[in-house]
C-alpha positions in Angstrom: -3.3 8.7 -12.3 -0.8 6.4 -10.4 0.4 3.7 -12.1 2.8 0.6 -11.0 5.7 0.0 -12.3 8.7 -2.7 -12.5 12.3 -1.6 -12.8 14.9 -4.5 -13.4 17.9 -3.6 -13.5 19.3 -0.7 -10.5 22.7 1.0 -11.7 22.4 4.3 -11.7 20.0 5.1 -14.9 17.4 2.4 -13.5 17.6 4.0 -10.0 17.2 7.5 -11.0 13.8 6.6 -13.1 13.1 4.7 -10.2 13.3 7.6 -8.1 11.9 9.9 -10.0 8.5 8.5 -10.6 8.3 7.6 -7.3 8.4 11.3 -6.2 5.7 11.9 -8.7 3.8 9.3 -5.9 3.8 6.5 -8.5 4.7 2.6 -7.3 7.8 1.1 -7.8 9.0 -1.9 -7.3 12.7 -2.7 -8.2 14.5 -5.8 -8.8 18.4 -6.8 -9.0 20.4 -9.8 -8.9 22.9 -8.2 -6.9 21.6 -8.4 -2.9 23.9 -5.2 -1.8 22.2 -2.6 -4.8 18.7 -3.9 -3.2 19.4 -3.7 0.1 20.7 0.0 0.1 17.6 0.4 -2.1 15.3 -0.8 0.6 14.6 2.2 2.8 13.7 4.0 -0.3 11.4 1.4 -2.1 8.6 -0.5 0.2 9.0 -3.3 -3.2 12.6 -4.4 -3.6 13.3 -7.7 -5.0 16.3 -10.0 -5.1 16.2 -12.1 -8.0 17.2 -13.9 -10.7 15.3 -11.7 -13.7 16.5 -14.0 -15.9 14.9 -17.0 -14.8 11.2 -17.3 -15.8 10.3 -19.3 -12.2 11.5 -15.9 -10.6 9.7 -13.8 -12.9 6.6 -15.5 -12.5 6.3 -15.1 -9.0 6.3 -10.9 -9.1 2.4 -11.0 -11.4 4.1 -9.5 -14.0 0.9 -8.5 -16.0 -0.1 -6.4 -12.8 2.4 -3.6 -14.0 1.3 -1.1 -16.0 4.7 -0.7 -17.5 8.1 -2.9 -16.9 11.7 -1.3 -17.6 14.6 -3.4 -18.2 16.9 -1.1 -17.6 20.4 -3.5 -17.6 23.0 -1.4 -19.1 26.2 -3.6 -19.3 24.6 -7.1 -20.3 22.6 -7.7 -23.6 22.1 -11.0 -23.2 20.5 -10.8 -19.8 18.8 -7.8 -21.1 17.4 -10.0 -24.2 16.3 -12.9 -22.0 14.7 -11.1 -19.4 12.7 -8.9 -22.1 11.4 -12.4 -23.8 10.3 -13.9 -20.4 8.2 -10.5 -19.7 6.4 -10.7 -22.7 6.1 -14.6 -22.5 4.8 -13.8 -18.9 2.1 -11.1 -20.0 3.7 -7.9 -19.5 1.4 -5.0 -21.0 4.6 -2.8 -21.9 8.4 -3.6 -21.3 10.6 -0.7 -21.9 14.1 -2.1 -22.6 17.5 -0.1 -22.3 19.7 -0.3 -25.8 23.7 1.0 -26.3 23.7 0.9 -30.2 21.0 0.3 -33.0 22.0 -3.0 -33.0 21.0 -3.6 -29.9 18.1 -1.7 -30.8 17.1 -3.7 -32.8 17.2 -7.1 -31.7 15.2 -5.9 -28.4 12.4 -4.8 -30.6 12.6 -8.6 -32.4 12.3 -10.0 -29.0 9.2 -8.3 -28.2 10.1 -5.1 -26.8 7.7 -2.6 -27.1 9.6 0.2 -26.7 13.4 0.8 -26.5 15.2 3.1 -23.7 18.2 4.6 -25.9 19.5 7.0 -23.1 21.4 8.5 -20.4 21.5 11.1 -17.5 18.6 13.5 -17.8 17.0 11.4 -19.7 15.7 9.8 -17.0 13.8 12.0 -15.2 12.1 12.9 -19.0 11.6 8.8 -19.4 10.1 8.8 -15.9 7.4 12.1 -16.7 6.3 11.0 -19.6 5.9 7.1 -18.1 3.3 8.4 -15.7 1.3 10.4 -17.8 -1.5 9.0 -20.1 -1.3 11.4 -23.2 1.9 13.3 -22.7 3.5 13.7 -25.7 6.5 15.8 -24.8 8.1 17.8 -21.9 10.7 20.1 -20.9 11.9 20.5 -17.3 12.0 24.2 -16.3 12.7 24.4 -12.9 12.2 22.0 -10.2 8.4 20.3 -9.9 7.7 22.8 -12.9 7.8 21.7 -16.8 6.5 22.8 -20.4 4.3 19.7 -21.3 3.2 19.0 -24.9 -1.4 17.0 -24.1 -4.1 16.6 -26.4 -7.1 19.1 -26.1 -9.7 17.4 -24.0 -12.7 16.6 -26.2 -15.3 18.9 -24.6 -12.9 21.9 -25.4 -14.0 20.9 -29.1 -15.5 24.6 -30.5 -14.5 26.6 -26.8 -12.2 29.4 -26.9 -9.5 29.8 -24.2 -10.7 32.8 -22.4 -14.8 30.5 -22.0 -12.5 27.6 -20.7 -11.0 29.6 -18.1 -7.6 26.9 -17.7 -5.8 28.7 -15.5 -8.2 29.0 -12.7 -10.0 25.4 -13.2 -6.9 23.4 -14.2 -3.9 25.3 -12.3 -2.5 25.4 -15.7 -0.8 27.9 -18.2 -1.2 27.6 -22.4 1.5 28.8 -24.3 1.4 27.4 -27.5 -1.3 25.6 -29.7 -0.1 22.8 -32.1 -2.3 21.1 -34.7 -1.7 19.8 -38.1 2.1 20.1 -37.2 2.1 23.7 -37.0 2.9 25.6 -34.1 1.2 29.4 -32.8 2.9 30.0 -29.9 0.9 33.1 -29.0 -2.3 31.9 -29.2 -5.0 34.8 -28.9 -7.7 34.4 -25.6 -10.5 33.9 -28.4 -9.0 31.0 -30.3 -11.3 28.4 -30.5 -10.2 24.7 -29.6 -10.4 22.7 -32.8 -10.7 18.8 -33.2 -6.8 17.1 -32.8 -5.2 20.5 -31.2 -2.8 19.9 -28.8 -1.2 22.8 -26.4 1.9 23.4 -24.7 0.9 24.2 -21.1 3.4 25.4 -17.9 2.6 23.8 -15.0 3.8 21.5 -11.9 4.1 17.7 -12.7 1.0 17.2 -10.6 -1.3 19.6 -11.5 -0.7 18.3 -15.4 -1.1 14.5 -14.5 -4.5 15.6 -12.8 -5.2 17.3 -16.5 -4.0 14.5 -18.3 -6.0 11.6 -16.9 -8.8 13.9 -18.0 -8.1 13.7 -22.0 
């Protein structure tokens, strides 16, 4: 399911989450102070803003409670990071992801009303970004390019089914490797098991085909 989604803050953690859930056709818009970061940004991103994010005027004027999820992703400035977190939840923002450098950091985001905190670099971008435009992802692992092992809930009508009357891999485009429930693990689940209430399964399969599967659960 596409979903829209804010990015303050373009160095290079914020652009590459940027960039990556936009190639997973999600919309972006990004926002900077700094004019030249948005306007090399501009041939890339329809939705780039020049603002003051830590002015509440400017702020109010992008419908901030549009956005599915907002990411404050200023790396070298706390304070701005603090301020602009408290004027997206002041302003109605449904989930503001804010970027942290220490646990002290960490934790006076979360007072401020961050609902979750980005405590990360390099790769962990592109992970931030899958698991951001998915609905029920609760893990993933990137294999090869556009391909990933994905940890989803069962969907509720596979309650009592066994794999093999399911038939995943031709109607979802989708491999199981592993079952998980109760927080154990059988990662060579037999074409008979049958699906119980709470399972989840790790499945191999392109970004897109899983997102399709995921809106489903």
């Amino acid at each position: 399911m596409k979903k829209n989604i804010m990015i303050i803050g373009m160095g290079r953690f914020g652009t590459r989450i940027a960039e990556k859930l936009q190639d997973l056709g999600h919309d972006v818009m990004v926002v900077d102070k700094n004019q030249q970061a948005i306007e090399g940004l501009a041939m890339r991103f329809a939705d780039a803003q020049i603002g003051d994010y830590t002015n509440p005027d400017m702020l109010s004027q992008l419908d901030i409670a549009s956005f599915d999820a907002v990411l404050v992703t200023i790396g070298d400035n706390l304070e701005d990071s603090m301020i602009t977190t408290m004027f997206l939840k002041r302003l109605g923002a449904k989930n503001v992801y804010s970027r942290a450098r220490s646990e002290t950091e960490v934790e006076l985001l979360r007072k401020i009303g961050a609902d979750e905190i980005i405590y990360a670099d390099g790769d962990a971008a592109d992970k931030l970004a899958v698991m951001l435009g998915g609905n029920n992802l609760f893990d993933y692992i990137q294999l090869t390019n556009g391909y990933a092992i994905f940890e989803v809930p069962i969907l509720k009508a596979w309650e009592g089914k066994t794999i093999i009357e399911l038939d995943v891999r031709r109607r979802y485009k989708i491999n199981i490797v592993a079952v998980k429930n109760d927080h154990m693990l059988d990662p060579t689940p037999s074409p008979d098991y049958r699906f119980k209430q709470d399972d989840h399964i790790l499945v191999i399969g392109s970004s897109r085909d899983v997102f399709k599967f995921d809106a489903k659960t």
